[in-house]
C-alpha positions in Angstrom: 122.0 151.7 -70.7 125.3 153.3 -72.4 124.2 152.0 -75.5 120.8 154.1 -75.3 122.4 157.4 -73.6 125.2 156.8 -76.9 122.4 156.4 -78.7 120.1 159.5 -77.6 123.4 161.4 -77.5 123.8 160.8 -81.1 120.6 161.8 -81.7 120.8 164.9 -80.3 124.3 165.7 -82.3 122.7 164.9 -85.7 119.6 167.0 -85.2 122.2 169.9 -84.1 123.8 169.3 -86.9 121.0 169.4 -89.2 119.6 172.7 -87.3 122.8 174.2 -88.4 122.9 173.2 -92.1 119.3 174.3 -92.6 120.1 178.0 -90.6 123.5 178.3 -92.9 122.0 177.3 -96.1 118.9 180.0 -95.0 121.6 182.3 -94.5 124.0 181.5 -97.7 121.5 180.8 -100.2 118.6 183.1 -98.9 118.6 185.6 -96.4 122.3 186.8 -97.0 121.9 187.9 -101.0 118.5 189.6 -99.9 120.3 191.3 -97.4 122.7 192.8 -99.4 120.5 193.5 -102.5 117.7 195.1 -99.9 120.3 197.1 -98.3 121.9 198.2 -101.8 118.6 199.1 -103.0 117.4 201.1 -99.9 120.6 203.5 -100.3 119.8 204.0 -103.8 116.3 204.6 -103.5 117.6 207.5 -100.3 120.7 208.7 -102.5 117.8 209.0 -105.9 115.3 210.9 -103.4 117.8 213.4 -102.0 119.1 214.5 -105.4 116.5 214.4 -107.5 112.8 214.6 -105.7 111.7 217.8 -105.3 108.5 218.0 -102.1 106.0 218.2 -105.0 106.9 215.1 -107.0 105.3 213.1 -104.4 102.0 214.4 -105.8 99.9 212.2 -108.4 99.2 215.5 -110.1 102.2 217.0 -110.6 103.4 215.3 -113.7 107.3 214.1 -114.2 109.5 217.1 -116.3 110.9 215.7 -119.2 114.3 215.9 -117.5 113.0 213.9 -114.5 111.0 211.2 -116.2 114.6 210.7 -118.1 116.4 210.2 -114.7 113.7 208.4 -113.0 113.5 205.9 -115.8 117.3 205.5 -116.0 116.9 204.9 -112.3 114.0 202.3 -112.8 116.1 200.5 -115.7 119.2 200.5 -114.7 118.6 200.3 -110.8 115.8 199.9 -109.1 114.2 197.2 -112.0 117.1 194.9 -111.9 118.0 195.0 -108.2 114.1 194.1 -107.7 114.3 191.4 -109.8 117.4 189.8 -108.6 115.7 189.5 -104.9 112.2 188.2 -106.8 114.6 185.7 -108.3 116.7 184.9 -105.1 113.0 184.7 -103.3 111.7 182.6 -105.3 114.2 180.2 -106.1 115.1 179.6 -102.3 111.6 180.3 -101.2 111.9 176.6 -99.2 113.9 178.5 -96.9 111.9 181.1 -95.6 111.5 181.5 -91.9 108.1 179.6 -91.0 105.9 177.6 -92.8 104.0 179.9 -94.8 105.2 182.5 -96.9 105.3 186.1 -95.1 102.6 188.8 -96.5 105.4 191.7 -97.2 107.9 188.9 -98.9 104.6 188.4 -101.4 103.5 191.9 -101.8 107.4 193.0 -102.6 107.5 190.3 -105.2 104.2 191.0 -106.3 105.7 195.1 -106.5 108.6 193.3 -108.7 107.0 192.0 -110.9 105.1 195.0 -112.0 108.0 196.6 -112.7 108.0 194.4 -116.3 105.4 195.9 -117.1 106.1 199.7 -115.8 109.1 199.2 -118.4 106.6 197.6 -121.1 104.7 200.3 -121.3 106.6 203.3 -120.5 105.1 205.7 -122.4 101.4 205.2 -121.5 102.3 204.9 -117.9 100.7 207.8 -116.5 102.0 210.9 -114.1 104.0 209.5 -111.9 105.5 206.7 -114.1 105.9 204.1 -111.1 104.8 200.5 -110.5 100.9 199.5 -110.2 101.5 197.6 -106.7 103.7 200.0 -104.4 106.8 198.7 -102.9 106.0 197.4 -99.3 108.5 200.0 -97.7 109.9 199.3 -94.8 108.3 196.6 -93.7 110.0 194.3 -96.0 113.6 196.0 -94.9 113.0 195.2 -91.5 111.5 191.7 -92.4 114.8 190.9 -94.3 116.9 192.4 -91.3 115.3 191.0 -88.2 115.7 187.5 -90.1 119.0 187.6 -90.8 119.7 188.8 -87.5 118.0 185.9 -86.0 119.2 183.3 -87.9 122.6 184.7 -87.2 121.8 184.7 -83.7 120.6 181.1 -83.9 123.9 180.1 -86.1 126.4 181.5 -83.2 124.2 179.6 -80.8 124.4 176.6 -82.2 128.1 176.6 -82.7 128.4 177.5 -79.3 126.2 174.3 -78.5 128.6 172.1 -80.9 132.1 173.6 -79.7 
């Protein structure tokens, strides 16, 4: 009988354990880089709007100035671009740690928006009007998908340390 309750005891410590590895590397490797890259790029993107969009520039048909299309594409290249790419990258390198078992909808649709960026920067000059990616950026959705994660699996992370202390 001691045998088995050492035993299930064990068991139980191991699987802890493991549950805590898996949440920290989700958190190191994952969920902690695209925390800080989604939060650096949502400042930018509020800091670019409240400087340099005007109301009208939302508009399909009001075409870029010369001297906007030069800061919006010095914000695509040396921004928005690379900072989109580094979390496609981070995604899809550590994409075994997602939350779940399937891939969410708004993590494929911002990397699907990343990768159009390649070609926004391909093809500048034939880009149209308004200069910006073919597949829109998923907005907030994927902030609050990268935040409510990380919160959780922080949560989960104290928990489990509490559970082990």
């Amino acid at each position: 009988m001691v045998y088995w309750l050492n035993h299930r005891g064990e068991t139980r410590r191991s699987l802890r354990e493991a549950r805590f590895n898996r949440v920290s590397s989700q958190l190191k490797d994952l969920y902690g880089p695209l925390l800080v890259l989604t939060e650096t790029n949502e400042k930018a993107w509020i800091e670019y709007r409240r400087c340099y969009m005007p109301a009208d520039v939302g508009s399909v048909d009001v075409p870029l100035t010369d001297l906007r299309e030069a800061q919006w594409r010095m914000w695509v290249e040396s921004v928005f671009a690379p900072t989109a790419q580094k979390m496609r990258e981070v995604i899809t390198a550590r994409g075994d740690l997602i939350i779940g078992g399937e891939m969410p909808p708004v993590v494929l649709d911002f990397c699907a928006h990343a990768a159009t960026y390649d070609a926004l920067l391909a093809n500048w000059d034939v880009a149209g009007l308004r200069k910006s990616t073919l597949i829109r950026h998923p907005g907030s959705r994927f902030l609050s998908y990268v935040r409510e994660s990380y919160g959780s699996l922080k949560a989960e992370q104290a928990a489990l340390l509490r559970a082990t202390g």
